[in-house]
N, C-alpha and C positions, 0 to 999 in steps of 0.2 A: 127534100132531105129524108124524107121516113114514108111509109104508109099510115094512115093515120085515119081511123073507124069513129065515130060518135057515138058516144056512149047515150042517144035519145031514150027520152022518160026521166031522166034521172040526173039530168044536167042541171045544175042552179046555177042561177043568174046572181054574182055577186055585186054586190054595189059598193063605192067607195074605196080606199088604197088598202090595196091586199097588203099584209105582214107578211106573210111567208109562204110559199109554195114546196111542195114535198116531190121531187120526184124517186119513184120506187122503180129499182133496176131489179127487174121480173124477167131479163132474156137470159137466163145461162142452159146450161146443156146437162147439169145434175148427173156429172160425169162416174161421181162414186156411188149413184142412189141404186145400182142392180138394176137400170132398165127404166125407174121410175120418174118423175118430174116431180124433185120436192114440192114445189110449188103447191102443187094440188094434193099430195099424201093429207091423210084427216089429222085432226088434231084436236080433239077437245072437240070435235063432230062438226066443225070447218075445215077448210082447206087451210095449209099454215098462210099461203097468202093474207088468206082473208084477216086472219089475225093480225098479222103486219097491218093491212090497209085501215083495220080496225081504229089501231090506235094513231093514227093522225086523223082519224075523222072525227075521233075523240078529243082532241087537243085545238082550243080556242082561238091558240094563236096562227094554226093554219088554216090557210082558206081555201085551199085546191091539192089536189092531184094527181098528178099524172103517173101513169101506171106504161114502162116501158116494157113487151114482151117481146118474144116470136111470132114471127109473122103466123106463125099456124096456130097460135093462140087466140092472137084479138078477139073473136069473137066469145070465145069459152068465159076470158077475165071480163069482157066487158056484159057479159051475161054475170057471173059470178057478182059482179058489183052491183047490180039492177036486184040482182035476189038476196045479196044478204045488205042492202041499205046502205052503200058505199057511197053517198049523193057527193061527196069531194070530188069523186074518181070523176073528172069533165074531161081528158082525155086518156084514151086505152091507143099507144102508139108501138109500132116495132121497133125494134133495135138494132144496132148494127152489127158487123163482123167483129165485133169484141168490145170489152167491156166500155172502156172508150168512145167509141164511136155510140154504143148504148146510151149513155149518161147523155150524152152531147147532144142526141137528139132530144132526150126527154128535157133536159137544160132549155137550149133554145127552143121547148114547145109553152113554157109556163107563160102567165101572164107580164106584158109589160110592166104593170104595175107592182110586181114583187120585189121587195125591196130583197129578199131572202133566199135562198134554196138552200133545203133541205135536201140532201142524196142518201136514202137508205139500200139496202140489199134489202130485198122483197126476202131472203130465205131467213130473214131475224124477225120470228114471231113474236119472240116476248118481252121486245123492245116497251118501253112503260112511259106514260106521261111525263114521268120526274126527268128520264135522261133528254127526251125532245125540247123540254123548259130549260134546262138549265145548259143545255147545247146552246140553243137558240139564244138566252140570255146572253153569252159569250160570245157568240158571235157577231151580237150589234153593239158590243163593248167593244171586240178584238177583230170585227171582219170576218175570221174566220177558225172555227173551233168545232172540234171532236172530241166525242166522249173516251177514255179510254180507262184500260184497267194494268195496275203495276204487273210486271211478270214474276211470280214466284218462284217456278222449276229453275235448277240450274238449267243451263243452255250449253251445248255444247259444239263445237264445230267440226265436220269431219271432210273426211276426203279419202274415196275409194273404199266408206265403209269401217275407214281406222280415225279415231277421234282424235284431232291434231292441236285442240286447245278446249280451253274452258272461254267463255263469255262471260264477260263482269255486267250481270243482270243491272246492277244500278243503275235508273233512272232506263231505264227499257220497258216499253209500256207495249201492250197486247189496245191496237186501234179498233175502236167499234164503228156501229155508225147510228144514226143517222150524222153525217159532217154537215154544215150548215156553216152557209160563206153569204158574204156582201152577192149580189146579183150580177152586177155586173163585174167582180171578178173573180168568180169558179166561171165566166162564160170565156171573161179572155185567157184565164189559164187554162184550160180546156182545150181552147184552140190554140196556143203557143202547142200544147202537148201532141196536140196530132200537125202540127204545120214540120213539128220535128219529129214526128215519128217516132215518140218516146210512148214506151207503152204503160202508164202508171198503173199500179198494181190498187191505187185509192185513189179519191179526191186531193186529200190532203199532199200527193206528192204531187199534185199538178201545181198548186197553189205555191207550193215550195218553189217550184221552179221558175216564176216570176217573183221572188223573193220576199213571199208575204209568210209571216210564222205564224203559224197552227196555234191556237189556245187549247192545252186540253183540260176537259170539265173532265165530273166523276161518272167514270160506265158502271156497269155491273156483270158480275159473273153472270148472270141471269141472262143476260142479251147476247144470249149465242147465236151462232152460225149457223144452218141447218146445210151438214156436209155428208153424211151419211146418214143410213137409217138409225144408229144406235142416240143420233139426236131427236128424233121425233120423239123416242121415248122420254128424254130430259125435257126436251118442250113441252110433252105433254104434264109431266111429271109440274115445272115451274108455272103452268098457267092454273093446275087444277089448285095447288095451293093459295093461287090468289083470292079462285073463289068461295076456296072453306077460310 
């Protein structure tokens, strides 16, 4: 299903029933980054990856890994993981021809033993302890739950350019991630999603589609996207205050 490198030196042997597995979707194509691969832009004198990978290696209740990129990657993240002490990172695997197909592999690569997955975007570096806990809390309450944040701005809808309605913001919520679902069903949502060829834009719309409902816990404005360059500067901007 994927190509799939060994991250050797730096694999740990777990013992006992894993709680939760994290897989980190690292294949996108950083279409608005000027040429660059967010991924790797510095941040606080890491790659922002490494900051994402950071904090699940930090967090108790996961026990593993896995780190999905480009094929022209593997080597680079699984290097990256050996030098800045990523010891979760037990598999560095490729991705597929869209986000979809990505997840699915990093999905069915975790341990059997997971009761949990965790799916984050690798381009959310200053995802924090609190939102991974209190995701994952909800999730083994509710199956499956995502962090998310109320929408503020008005919303507006348009067409051709000319704004043809306003959007009643109420209970409209801005989805984050890490999403974090029961194991064995983000793996059959997953695969209902690509058996029909629906292209989910998140986790939580796969899960919807075999009619299980999303719990959503509290995100933070904080756990941004990294979608252009003018984010690296807020990333950097939200990690340096954590540590003054």
């Amino acid at each position: 299903m994927s190509v799939l490198t060994s991250v050797s030196g730096f694999i740990r042997n777990v013992s006992g029933n894993r709680n939760c597995s994290a897989v980190v979707a690292a294949a996108g194509s950083s279409q608005r980054m000027d040429g660059e691969d967010k991924l790797f832009c510095e941040i606080c004198g890491a790659p922002a990856l490494i900051h994402t990978l950071r904090a699940f290696e930090a967090c108790g209740c996961v026990d593993e890994i896995v780190v999905v990129v480009r094929a022209a990657h593997l080597e680079r993240v699984a290097a990256l993981c050996k030098e800045y002490g990523i010891s979760k990172a037990e598999k560095v695997m490729t991705g597929g021809a869209s986000r979809l197909e990505s997840v699915i592999n990093g999905v069915f690569a975790v341990s059997d033993k997971a009761r949990y997955i965790a799916i984050h975007d690798g381009a959310r570096p200053c995802v924090d302890l609190s939102i991974i806990e209190k995701t994952l809390t909800a999730a083994i309450k509710f199956h499956a739950a995502a962090p998310a944040v109320p929408v503020t701005s008005t919303l507006k809808r348009a067409d051709r350019g000319v704004v043809i309605e306003t959007v009643e913001r109420e209970g409209v919520f801005e989805i984050q991630t890490p999403q974090i679902f029961d194991a064995g069903l983000i793996k059959a949502a997953l695969t209902k999603a690509r058996k029909k060829s629906i292209e989910v834009t998140d986790d939580c719309m796969a899960a919807e589609l075999i009619g299980t409902p999303v719990h959503i816990t509290e995100g933070s404005g904080h756990n941004i996207k990294i979608t252009t360059k003018d984010d690296l500067t807020i990333a950097e901007a939200i990690l340096r205050s954590r540590v003054r």
